[in-house]
N, CA, C and O of each residue as an XYZ file, in Angstrom:
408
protein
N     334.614     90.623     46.007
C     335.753     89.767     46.223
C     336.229     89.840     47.672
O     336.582     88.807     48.241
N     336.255     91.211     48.386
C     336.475     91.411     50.075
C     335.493     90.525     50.613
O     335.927     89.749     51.464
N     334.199     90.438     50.315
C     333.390     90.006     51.046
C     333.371     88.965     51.085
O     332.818     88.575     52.113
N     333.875     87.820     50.155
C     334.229     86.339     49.962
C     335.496     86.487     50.582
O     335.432     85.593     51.426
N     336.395     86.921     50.697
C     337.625     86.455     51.787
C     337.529     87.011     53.242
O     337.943     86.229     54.098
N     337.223     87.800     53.533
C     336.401     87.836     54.758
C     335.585     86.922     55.039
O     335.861     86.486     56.157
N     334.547     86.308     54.506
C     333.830     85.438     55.537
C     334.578     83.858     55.636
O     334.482     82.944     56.455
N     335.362     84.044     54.365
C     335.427     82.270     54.139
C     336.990     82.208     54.891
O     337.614     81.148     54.939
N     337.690     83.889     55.645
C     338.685     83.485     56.216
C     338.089     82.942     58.292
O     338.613     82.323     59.218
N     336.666     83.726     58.031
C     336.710     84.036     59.397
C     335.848     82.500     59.875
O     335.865     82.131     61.049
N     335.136     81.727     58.807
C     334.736     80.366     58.978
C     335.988     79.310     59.455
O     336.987     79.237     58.738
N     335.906     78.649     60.464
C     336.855     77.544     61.022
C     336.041     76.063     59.992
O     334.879     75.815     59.670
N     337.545     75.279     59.726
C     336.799     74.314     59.516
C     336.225     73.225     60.294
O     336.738     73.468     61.386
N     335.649     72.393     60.434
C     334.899     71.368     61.444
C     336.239     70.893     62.165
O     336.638     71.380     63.223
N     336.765     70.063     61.587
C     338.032     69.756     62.972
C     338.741     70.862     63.685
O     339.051     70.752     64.871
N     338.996     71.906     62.989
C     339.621     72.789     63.608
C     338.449     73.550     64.746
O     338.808     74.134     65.768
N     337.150     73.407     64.351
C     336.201     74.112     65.101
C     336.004     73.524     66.345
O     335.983     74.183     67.384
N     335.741     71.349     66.255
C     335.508     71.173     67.141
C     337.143     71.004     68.006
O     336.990     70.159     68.888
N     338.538     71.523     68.000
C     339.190     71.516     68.766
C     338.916     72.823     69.799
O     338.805     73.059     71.003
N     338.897     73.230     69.026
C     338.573     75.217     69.821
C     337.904     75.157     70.965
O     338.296     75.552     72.063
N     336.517     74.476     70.600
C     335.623     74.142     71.289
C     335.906     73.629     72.405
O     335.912     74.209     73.491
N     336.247     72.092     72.101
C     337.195     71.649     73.234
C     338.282     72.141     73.930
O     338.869     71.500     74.801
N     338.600     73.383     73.535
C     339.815     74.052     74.195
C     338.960     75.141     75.193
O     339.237     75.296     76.382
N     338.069     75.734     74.613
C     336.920     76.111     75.585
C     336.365     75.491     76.790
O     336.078     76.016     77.866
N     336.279     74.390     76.443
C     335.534     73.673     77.732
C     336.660     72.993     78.620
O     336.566     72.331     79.654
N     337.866     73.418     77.791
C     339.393     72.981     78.980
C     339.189     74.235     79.918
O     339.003     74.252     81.134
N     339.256     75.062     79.207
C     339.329     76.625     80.058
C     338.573     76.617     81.281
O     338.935     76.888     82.426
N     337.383     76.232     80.801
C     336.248     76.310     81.664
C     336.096     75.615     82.640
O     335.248     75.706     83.528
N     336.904     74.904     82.508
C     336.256     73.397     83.262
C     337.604     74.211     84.230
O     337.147     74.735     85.246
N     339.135     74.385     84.068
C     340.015     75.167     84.724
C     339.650     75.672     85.794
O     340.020     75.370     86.929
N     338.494     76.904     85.284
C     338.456     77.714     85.908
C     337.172     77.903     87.302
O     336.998     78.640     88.273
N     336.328     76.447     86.481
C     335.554     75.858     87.577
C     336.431     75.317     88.611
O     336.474     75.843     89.722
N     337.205     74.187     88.275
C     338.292     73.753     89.293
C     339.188     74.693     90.311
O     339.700     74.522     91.417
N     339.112     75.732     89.398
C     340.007     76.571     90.341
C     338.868     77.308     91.296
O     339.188     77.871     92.343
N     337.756     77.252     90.905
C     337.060     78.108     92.150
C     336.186     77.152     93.068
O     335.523     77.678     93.962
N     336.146     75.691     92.885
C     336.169     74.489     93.932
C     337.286     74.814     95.155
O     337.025     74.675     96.350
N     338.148     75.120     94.800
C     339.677     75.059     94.963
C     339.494     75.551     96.845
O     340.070     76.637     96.918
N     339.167     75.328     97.695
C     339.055     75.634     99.169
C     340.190     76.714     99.664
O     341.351     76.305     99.662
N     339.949     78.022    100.075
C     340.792     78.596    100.700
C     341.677     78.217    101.663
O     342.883     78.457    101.732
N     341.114     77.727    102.252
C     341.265     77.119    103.927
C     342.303     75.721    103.229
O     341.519     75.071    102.536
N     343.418     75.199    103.180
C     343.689     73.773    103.652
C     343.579     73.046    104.283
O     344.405     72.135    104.345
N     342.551     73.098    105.020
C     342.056     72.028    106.186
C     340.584     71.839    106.333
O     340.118     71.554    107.436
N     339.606     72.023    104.975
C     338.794     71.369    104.865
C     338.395     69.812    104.701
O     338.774     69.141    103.741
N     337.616     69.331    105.710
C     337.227     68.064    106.057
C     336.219     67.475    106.233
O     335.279     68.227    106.491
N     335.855     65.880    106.197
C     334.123     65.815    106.353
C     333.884     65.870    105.104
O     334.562     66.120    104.108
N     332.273     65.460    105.402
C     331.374     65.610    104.283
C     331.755     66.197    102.988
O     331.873     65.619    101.908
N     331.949     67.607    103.310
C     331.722     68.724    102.040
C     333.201     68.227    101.567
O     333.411     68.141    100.357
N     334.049     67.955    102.333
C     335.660     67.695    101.757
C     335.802     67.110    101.069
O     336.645     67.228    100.180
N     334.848     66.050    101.249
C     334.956     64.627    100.432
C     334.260     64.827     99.049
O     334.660     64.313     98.005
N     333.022     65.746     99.189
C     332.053     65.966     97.882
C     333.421     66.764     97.235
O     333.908     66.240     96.233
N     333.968     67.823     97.684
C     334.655     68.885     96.778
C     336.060     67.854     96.498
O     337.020     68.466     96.031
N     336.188     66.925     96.648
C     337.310     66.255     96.355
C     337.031     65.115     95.242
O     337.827     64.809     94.354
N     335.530     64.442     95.492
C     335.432     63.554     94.297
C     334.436     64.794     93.191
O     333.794     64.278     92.276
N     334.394     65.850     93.296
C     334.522     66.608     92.108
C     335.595     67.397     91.384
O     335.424     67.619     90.186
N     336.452     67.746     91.863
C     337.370     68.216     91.455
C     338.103     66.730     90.804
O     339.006     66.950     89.996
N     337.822     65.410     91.059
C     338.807     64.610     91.119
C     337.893     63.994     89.509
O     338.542     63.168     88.868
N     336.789     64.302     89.051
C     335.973     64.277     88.443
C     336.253     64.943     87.130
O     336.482     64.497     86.006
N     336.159     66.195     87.645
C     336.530     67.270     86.525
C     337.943     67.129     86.081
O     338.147     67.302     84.879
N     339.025     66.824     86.905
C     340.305     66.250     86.412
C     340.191     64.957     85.341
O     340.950     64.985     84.373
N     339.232     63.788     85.492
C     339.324     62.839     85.116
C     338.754     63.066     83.509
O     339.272     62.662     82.468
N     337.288     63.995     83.727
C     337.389     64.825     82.158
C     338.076     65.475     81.109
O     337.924     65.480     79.888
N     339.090     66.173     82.095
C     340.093     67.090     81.737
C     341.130     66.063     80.603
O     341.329     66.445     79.450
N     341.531     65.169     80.969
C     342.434     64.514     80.883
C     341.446     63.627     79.903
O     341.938     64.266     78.973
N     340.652     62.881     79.346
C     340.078     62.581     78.716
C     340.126     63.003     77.381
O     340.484     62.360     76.395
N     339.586     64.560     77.492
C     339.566     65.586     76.580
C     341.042     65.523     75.693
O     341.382     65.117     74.582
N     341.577     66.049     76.644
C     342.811     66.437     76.345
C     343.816     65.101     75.710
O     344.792     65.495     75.070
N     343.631     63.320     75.854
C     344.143     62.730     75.119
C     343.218     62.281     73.550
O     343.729     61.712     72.586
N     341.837     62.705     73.658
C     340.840     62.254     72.483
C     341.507     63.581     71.806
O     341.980     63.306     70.704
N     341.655     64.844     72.152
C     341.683     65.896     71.100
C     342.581     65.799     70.681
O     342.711     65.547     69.484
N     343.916     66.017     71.779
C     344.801     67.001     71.438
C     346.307     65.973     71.306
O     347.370     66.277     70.763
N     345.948     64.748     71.980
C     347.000     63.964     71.525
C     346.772     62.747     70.150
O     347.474     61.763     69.918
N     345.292     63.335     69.238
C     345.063     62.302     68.325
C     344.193     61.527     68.363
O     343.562     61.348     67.321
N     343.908     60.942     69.297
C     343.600     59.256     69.537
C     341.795     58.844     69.658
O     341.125     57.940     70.156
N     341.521     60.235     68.800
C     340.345     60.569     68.625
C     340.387     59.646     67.534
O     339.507     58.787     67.483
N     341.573     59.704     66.355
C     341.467     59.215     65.244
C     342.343     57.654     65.277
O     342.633     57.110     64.212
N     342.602     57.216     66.217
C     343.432     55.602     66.562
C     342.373     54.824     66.201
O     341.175     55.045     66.027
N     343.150     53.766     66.119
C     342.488     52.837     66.687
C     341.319     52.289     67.159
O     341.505     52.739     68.289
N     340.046     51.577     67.291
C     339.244     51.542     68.621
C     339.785     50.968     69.717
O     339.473     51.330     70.851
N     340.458     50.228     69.526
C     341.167     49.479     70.597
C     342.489     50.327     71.268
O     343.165     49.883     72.196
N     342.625     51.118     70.866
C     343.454     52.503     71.665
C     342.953     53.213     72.319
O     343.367     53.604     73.410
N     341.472     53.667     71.508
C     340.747     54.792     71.984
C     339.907     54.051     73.514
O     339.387     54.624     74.472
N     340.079     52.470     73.185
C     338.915     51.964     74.711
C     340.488     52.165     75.695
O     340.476     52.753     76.777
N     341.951     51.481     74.998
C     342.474     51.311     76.222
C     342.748     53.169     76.746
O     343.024     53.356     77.931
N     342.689     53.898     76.186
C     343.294     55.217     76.652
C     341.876     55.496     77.411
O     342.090     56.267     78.346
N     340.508     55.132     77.327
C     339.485     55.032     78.497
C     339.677     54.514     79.523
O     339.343     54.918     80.637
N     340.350     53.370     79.185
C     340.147     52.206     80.718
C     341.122     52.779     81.298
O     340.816     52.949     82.478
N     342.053     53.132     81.091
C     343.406     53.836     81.854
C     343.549     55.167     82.630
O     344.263     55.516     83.570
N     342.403     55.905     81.726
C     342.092     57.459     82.390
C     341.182     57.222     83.500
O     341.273     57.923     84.508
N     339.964     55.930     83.373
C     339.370     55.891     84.485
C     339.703     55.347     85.902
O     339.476     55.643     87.075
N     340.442     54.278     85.095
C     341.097     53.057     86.063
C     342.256     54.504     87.361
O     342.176     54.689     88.575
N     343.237     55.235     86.201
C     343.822     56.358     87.098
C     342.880     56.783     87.936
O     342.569     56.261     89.007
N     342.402     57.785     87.416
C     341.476     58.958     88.090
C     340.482     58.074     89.474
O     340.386     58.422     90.651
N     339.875     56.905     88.801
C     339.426     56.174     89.995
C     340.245     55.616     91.138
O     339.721     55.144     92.147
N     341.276     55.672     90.983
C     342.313     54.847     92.039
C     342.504     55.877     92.848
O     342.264     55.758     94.050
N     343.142     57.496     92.111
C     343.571     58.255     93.003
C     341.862     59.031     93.932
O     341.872     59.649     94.997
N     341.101     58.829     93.408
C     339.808     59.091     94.224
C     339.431     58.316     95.410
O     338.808     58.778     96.366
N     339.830     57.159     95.294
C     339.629     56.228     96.344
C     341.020     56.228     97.345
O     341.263     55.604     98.378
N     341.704     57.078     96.670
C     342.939     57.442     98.116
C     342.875     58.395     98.538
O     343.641     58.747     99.435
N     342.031     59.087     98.098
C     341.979     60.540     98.932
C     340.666     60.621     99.838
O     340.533     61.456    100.733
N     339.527     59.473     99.440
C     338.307     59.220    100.315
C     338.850     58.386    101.405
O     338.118     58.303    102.392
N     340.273     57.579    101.458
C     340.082     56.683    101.964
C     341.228     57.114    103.654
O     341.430     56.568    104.739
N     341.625     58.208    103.045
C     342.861     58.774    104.068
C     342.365     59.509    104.697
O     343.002     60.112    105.561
């Protein structure tokens, strides 16, 4: 009887598993961003621009994630789930093209 509530407490169920998951790859993705992250504030040029439309990248995932999981909208609508796409990209692309462009 221990051995049936032990395993069947320590099993996640599928939605709850794949949030975790996704809360994992928030972490991660964090902690990649944070070590992009340039010591120096006055990196410029080339490499500035690569480490800026990646970080600006990994934000645009971030934020993706985080409205499909964790605000629902995994389960909306389709026509929610495209406009909460077109809006995360349409953002994330606008502010990328102001920071290449300054």
């Amino acid at each position: 009887m221990t051995a049936f509530l032990t395993t069947s407490a320590t099993r996640l169920r599928p939605g709850t598993r794949t949030v975790v998951i996704v809360w994992l790859v928030l972490m991660a993705i964090t902690v990649i961003w944070w070590l992009l992250t340039p010591e120096d504030q006055g990196s410029a040029g080339a490499s500035g621009k690569a480490l800026v439309t990646a970080i600006v990248l990994l934000g645009m995932i971030k934020c993706r994630l985080i409205i499909r999981y964790f605000m629902e909208v995994r389960h909306a609508p389709r026509a929610l789930r495209y406009a909460t796409d077109a809006w995360v990209v349409i953002l994330w692309l606008g502010l990328l093209a102001i920071n290449l462009y300054r």
